[in-house]
C-alpha positions in Angstrom: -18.8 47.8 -59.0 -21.0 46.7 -56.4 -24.1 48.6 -55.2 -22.7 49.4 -51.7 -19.3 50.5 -53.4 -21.0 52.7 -55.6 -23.2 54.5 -52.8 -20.0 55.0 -50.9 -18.2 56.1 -53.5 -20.8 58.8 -54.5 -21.3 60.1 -50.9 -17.3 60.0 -50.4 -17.5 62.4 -53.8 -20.4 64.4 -52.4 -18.3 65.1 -48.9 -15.7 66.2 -51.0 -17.2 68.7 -53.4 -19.4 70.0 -50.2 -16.3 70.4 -48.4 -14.6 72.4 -51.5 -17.9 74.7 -52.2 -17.5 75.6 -48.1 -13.6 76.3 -48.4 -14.5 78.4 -51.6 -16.4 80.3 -49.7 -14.5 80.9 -46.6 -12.4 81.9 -49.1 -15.0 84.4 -50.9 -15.6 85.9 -47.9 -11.9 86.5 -46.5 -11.0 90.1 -45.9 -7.6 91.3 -46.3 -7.0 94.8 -44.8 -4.4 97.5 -45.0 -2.8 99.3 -42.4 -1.1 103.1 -42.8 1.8 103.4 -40.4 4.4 106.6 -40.1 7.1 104.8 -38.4 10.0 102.3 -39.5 9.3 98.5 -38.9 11.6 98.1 -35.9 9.5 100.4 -33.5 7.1 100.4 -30.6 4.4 101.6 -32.7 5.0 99.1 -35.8 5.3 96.1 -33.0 2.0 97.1 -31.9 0.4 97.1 -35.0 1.6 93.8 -35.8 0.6 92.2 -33.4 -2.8 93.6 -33.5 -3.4 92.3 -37.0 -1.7 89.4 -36.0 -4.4 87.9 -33.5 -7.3 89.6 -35.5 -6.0 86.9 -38.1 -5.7 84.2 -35.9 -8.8 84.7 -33.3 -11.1 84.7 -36.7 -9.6 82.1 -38.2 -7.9 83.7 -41.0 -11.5 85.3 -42.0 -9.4 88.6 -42.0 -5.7 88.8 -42.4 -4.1 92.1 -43.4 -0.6 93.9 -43.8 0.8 96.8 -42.4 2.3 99.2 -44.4 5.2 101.0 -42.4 7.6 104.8 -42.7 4.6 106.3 -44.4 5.0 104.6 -47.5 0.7 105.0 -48.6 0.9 108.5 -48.3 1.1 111.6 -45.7 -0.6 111.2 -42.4 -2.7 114.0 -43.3 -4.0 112.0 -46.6 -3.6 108.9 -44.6 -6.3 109.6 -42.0 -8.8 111.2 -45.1 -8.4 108.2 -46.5 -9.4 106.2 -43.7 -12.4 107.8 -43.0 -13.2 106.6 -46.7 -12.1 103.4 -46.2 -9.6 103.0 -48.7 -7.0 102.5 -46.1 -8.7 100.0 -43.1 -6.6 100.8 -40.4 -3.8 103.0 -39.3 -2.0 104.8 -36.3 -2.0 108.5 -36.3 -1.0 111.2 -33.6 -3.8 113.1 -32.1 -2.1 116.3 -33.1 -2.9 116.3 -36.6 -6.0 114.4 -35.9 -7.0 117.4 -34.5 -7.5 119.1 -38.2 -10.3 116.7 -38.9 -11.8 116.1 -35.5 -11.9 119.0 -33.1 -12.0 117.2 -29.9 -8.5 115.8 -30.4 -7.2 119.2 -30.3 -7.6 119.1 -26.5 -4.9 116.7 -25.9 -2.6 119.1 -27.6 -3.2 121.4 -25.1 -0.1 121.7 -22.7 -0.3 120.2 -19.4 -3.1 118.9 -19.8 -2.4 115.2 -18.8 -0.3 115.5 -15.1 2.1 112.7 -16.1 1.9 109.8 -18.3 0.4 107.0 -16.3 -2.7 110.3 -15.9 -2.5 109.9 -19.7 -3.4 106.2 -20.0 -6.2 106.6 -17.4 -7.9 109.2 -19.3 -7.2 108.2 -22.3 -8.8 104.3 -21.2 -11.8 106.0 -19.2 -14.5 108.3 -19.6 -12.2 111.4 -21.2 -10.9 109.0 -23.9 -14.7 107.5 -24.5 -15.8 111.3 -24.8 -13.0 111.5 -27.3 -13.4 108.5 -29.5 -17.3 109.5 -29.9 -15.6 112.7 -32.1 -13.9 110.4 -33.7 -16.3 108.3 -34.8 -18.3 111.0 -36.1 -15.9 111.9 -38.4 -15.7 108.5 -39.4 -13.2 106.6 -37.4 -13.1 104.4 -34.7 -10.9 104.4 -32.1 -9.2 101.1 -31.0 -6.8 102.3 -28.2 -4.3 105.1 -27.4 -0.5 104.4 -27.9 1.8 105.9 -26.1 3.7 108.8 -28.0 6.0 109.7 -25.6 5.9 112.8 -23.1 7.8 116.3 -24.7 10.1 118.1 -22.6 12.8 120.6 -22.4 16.2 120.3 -23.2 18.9 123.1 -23.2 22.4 124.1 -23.8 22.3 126.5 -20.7 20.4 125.4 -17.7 17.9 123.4 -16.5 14.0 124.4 -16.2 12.6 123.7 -13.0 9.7 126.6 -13.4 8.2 128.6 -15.7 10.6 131.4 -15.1 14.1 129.2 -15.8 12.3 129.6 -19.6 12.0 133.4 -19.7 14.1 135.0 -22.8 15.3 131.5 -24.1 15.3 130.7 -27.3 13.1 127.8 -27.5 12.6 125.6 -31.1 9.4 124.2 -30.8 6.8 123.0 -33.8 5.1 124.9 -36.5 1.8 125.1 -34.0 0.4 128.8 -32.7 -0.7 126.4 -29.7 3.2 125.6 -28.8 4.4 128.8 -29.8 2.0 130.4 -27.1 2.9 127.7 -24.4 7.0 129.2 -24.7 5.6 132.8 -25.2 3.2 132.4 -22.3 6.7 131.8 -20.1 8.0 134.9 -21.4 10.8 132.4 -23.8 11.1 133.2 -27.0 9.3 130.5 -29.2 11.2 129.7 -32.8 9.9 127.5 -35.0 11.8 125.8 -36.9 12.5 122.1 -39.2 13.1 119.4 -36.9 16.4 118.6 -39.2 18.0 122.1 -38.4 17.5 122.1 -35.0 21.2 120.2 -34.0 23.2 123.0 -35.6 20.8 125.4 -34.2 21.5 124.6 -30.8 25.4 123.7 -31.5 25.8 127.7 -33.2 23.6 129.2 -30.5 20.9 130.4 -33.0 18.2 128.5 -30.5 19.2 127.6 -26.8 17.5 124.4 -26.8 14.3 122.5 -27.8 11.9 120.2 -26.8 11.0 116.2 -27.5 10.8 113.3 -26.1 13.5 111.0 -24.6 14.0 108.4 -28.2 13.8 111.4 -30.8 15.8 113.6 -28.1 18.4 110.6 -27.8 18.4 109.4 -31.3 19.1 112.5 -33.3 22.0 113.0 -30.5 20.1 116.9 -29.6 21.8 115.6 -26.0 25.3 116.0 -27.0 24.9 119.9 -27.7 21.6 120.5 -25.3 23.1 118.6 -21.9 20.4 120.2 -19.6 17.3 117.5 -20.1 14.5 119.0 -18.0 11.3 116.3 -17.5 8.5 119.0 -17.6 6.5 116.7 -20.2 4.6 119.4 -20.9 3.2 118.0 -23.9 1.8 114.0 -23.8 -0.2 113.7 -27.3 -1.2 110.0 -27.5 -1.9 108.6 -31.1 -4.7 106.5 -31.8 -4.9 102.9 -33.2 -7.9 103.6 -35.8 -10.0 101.2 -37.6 -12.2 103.0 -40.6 -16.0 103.4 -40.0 -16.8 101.3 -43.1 -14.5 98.8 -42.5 -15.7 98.2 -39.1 -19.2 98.0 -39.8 -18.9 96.2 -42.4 -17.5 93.1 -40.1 -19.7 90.8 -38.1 -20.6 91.6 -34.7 -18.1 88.9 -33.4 -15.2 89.6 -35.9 -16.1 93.2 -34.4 -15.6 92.1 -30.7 -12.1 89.9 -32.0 -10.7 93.7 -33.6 -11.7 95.7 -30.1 -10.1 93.3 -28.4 -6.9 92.5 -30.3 -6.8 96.8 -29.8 -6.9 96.5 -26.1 -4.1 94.2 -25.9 -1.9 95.3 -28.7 -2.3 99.4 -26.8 -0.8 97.3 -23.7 1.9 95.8 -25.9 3.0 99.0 -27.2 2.7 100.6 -24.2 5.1 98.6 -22.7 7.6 98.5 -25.3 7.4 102.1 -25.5 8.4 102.7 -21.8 11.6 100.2 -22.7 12.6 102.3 -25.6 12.5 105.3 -23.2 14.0 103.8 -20.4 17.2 102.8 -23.0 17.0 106.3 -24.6 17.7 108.2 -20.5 20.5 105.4 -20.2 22.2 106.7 -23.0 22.1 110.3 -22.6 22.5 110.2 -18.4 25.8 108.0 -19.6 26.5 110.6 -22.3 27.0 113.4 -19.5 23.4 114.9 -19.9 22.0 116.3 -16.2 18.4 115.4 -15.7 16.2 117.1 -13.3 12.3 115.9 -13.0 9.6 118.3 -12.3 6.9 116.9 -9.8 4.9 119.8 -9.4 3.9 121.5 -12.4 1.1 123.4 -11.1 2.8 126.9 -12.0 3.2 125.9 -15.3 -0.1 124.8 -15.4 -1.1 128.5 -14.0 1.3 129.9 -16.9 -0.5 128.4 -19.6 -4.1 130.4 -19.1 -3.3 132.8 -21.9 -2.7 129.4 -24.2 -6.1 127.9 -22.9 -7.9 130.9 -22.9 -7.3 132.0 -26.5 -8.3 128.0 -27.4 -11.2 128.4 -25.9 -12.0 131.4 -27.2 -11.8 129.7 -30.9 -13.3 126.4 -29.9 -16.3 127.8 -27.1 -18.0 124.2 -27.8 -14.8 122.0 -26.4 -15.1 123.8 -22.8 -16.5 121.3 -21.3 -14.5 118.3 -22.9 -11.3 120.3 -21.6 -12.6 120.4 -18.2 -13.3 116.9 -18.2 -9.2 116.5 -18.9 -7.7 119.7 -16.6 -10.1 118.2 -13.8 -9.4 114.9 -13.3 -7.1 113.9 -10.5 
């Protein structure tokens, strides 16, 4: 072997085991993170989460890839969002209602009428109300990626529509195991009853309740509409849910695979967002084609007005949220 061949050879051998010691440790470093979601794979939500892990895999270059676990198969949302704030689980979605358990300010959102109508709700929830809101969050260890459209809650009976507070008065009303929704049907002199979301069809069908409350998928889905045909759009409650990165696994990133995950959140909210509204907008085709009448309520300022027993026993109990819930009920 001649001198030059020998030269070339070694440097074509160097290139090669430089090349392998870098790939080892791209490798080394690569992250792979788990995600904690509630709801079945073929769902706005579970798109939307997808997706998101999706482009955080592809913007850093496979640096962090990750899988999303879907119908609740790592545990209990409750132990789910624990969990995250440990970082054992990286990432999950979770509804602001039970949220509200660990970090106080989410409890707001529960809070009935607080939001005027959904497109209010992505507002807040993208301005200075939902910044106000993420800084609770992340003090309990949890950062806050976007807000994902849950749906808005509203009435449906088997006896009349609701198009005021007093259309409620001495129905029979299921509603979740929640003294804040209990007082929102009590408060318009109906008669809350709590109650498994399972038993709630023969409930209605037997006349043990006179109707319920959800929103249009779950109200559609379980077919509530084909023994509750009065669909009232009060959407008195609109409780986002949060797409959630751990604390520790966010710091834990670089500040530009940082900046790739807040922005893979933006656009994968936007994402579900829209295929939320096309899930709903199915959902009111069926029922209205089932027979179901649907009546919209515009103004809900006197249910708003009905609801000052509900606020003012919350703020009674949570003095230190005042001004966070005037920051919601205020905005235009």
């Amino acid at each position: 072997m001649t001198l030059f061949k020998s030269i070339k050879s070694g440097a074509l051998l160097g290139s090669v085991a430089a090349a392998a010691l870098a790939f080892a440790a791209v490798t080394a470093e690569a992250k792979e993170i788990r995600g904690w979601n509630i709801h079945v794979e073929d769902y706005p939500v579970s798109h939307g989460m997808e997706a998101f892990i999706n482009e955080v895999s592809e913007k850093t270059g496979g640096e962090i890839t990750g899988k999303v676990f879907h119908s609740g198969v790592l545990g209990s949302q409750p132990d789910a969002i624990e969990q995250t704030r440990l970082g054992v689980i990286d990432f999950g979605v979770f509804s602001l209602g039970p949220m509200g358990q660990v970090v106080p300010e989410a409890n707001v959102v529960s809070l009935p009428f607080i939001f005027k109508s959904v497109p209010q709700m992505y507002e807040l929830m993208d301005g200075e109300q939902g910044e106000a809101l993420s800084k609770g969050l992340e003090a309990k260890g949890i950062i806050a990626l976007g807000y994902y459209d849950a749906g808005a809650r509203s009435f449906y009976t088997s006896v009349k529509p609701i198009n005021d507070p007093a259309d409620v008065e001495s129905l029979k009303i299921r509603v979740m195991n929640n003294d804040l929704f209990v007082g929102m049907v009590d408060s318009m002199g109906g008669n809350a009853t709590p109650m498994a979301f399972a038993e709630v069809y023969q409930a209605i069908k037997t006349g043990v309740v006179d109707g319920a409350e959800n929103n249009p998928p779950s109200y559609e889905s379980t077919n509530h509409f084909e023994v509750a045909q009065y669909y009232s759009l009060t959407q008195h409650l609109i409780i986002p849910e949060c797409l959630c990165m751990s604390k520790r696994t966010f710091d834990a990133l670089t500040p530009e695979q940082q900046k790739i995950v807040k922005e893979a959140g933006r656009n994968s909210t936007e994402l579900q967002r829209k295929l939320w509204q096309e899930r709903e907008a199915a959902s009111m085709k069926k029922v209205e084609a089932g027979g179901v009448t649907v009546n919209s309520v515009e103004d809900k300022a006197a249910f708003q007005a009905a609801m000052a027993p509900v606020y003012e026993q919350f703020l009674t109990q949570s003095p230190d949220l005042r001004d966070l819930v005037d920051m919601f009920r205020n905005a235009n």
